[in-house]
Structures are given as structure tokens and as C-alpha cells.
KOLGUDREN-682804 format. One record per residue (C-alpha): x, y, z. Coordinates in steps of 0.02 Angstrom, whole numbers, padded with zeros to 5 digits, always signed. Each point is the difference from the previous one (the first is absolute). Example, Ala and Ser with C-alpha at 12.3 -4.5 7.8 and 13.67 -1.06 7.14 Angstrom:
// residues 2
+00615-00225+00390/+00069+00172-00033/
END
This chain:
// residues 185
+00504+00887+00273/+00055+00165-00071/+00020+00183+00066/+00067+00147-00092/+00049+00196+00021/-00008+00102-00141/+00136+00120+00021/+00035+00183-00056/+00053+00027-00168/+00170+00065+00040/+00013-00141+00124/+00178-00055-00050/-00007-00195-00063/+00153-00062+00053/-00021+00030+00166/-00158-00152-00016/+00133-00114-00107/+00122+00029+00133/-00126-00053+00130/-00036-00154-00104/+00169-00059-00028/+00043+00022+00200/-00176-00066+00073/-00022-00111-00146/+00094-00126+00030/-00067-00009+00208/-00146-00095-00084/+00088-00132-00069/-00022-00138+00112/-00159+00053+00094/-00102-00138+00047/-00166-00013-00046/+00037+00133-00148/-00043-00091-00172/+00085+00154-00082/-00004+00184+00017/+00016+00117-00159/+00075+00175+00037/-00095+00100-00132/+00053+00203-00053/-00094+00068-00119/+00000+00187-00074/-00162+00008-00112/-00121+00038+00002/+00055+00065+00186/+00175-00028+00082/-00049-00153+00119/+00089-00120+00110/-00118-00170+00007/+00074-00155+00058/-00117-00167-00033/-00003-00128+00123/-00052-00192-00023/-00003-00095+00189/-00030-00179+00041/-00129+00033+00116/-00082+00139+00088/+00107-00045+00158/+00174+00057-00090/-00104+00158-00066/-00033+00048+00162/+00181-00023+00080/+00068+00132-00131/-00119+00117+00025/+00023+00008+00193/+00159-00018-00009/+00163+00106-00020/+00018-00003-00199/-00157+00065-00017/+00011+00136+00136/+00149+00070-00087/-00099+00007-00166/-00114+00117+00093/+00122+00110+00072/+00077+00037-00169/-00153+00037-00094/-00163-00005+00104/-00130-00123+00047/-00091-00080-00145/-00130-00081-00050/+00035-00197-00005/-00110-00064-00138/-00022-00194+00019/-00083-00122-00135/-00045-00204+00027/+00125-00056-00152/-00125-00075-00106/+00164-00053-00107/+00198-00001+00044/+00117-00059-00123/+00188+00043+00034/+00121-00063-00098/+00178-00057+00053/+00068+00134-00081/-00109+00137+00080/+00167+00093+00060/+00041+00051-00174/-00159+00103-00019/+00042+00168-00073/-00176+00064-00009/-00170-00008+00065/-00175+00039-00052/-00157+00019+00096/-00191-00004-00052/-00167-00005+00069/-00188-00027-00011/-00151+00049+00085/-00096-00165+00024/-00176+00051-00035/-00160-00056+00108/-00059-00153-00012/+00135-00067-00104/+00032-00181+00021/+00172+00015+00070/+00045-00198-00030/-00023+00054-00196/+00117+00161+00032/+00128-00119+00083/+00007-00098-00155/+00033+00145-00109/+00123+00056+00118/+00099-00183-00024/-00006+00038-00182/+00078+00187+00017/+00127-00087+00121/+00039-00137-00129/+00020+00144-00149/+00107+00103+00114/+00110-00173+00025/+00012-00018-00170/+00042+00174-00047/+00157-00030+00104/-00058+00068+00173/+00115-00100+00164/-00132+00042+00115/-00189+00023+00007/-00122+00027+00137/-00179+00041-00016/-00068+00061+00160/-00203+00009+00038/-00054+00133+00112/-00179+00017+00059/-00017+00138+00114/+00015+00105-00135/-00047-00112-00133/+00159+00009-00097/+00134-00115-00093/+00180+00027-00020/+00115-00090-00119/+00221+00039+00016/+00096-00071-00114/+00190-00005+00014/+00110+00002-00148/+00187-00003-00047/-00038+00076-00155/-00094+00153-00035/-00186-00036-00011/-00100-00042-00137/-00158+00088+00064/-00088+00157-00006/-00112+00099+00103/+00081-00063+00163/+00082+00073+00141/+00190-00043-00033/+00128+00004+00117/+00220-00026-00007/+00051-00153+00131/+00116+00057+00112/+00045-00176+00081/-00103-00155+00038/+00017-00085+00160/-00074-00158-00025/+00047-00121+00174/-00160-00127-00044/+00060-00032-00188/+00177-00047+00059/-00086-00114+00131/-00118-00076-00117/+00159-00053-00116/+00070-00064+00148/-00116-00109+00027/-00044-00051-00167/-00166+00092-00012/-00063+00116-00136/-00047+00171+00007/
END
């Protein structure tokens, strides 16, 4: 799940990393979150996106009638929730130390046979891994047709032509509990 506001260009920054390093860490130990990436970018517009990866569609729906989310609203508007079926979710135990995030995305055209797309999709997931990425998810959307691939990094990214975005903080409650309890993520 991700939303975002694209903000005015004099918008001052700091007032979105000081809302990340207060709210941030709220997030930490929110069940049914996997993890939660609080994304800022300021090209190719100034834009606050956080990226959410639930359990289930249950937990989705608890933040987003509940108080967290209502807040979000009141301090910059009501968004658009985009929501994808993860086709792929990686997250690596050391998600928390991702610096930087990229997003992509691809019409699916008609007719295409989508179990074929999934398995390229598995390979761009598996180059992403290998590039050094802590986290991918590849989400499938067919309403409007659409795939979207984020990528979280600690260093900067290797790629090109992708939306790219600074990490504020990762909250990431369902990596922590997979540890726990010896699962991988």
C-alpha cells in the first residue's frame, strides 16, 4: 500500500523529517505491519510517500480506519491509497538500515500471459537482491492493469530511470517477529 502528497516547492523539508523521526517510531511494533518505509523525496517533485507491506488485508484495514491514519489526513489531505496483490516480498533482516528507496512500474499489456510476467518479475526481484537491495516487493494491480516494483536500499541505488526516494525510518514490527520466531523474511 502506498499514498503520497506532492508538496509545494518551498514546502520546508524538515518539517516532514521531523514528522518522521516523532511518528516514526509509533509504527514500530504494529501488529500485522510487515514493515512500513517513510519515503521523502524532492525530484522530480517534493513528495512525501510512505510504502506499506501488511500481512493481510485485515491489518490494512485497521490502519486505515483507525487513528494513525486519520492524523495523516489531517496534516496533509486525503489521498489516494494505491494497493497491489504482492506478487513478490522479500525483506531482509536488515531492512531497518535502508537509506534509500526506488520505485518502478509497468503497464501490463492485453492479453499478456501474466503467469509469464510473474516469472520475469522473480527474476527482477532476484537482480535487485543481488544488487544489494534489503527489501523487494513486486505488487500486481489489475484494475488498472499496472505493476509496481520498490526496492529498499542502504546504499545509494544502482539504477536508473526510477523514481528514487531518501528513507526516513523503517518500521518493520513483522521482520522482528519473524526472527523471533525463527522464520525468514
Amino acid at each position: 500500500m502506498q499514498y503520497s502528497f506532492v508538496l509545494p516547492a518551498d514546502y520546508d523539508t524538515g518539517v516532514i523529517r521531523e514528522r518522521i523521526a516523532v511518528k516514526g517510531p509509533l509504527l514500530d511494533e504494529l501488529p500485522g505491519l510487515v514493515f512500513k518505509a517513510y519515503l521523502h523525496a524532492l525530484e522530480p517533485e517534493q513528495t512525501y510517500a510512505p510504502f506499506y507491506l501488511w500481512r493481510d488485508e485485515e491489518a490494512m484495514h485497521g490502519f486505515l480506519n483507525g487513528p494513525a491514519f486519520a492524523g495523516v489526513a489531517r496534516a496533509f489531505g486525503w489521498p489516494s491509497v494505491k494497493t497491489w496483490t504482492p506478487w513478490h516480498a522479500t525483506v531482509g533482516a536488515n531492512v531497518r538500515q535502508a537509506r534509500f528507496a526506488t520505485r518502478s512500474g509497468a503497464v501490463i499489456a492485453p492479453y499478456s500471459v501474466l503467469s509469464e510476467l510473474r516469472l520475469q518479475e522473480e527474476t527482477y526481484a532476484r537482480q535487485a537482491l543481488a544488487q544489494g537491495a534489503l527489501a523487494v516487493v513486486i505488487g500486481f494491480e489489475p484494475v488498472t492493469w499496472t505493476i509496481t516494483r520498490i526496492c529498499l536500499w542502504r546504499d545509494a541505488p544502482p539504477a536508473a530511470g526510477e523514481q528514487r526516494y531518501d528513507v526516513g525510518h523503517v518500521s518493520a514490527p513483522g521482520v522482528a517477529r519473524a526472527r523471533a520466531s525463527g522464520k525468514r523474511g
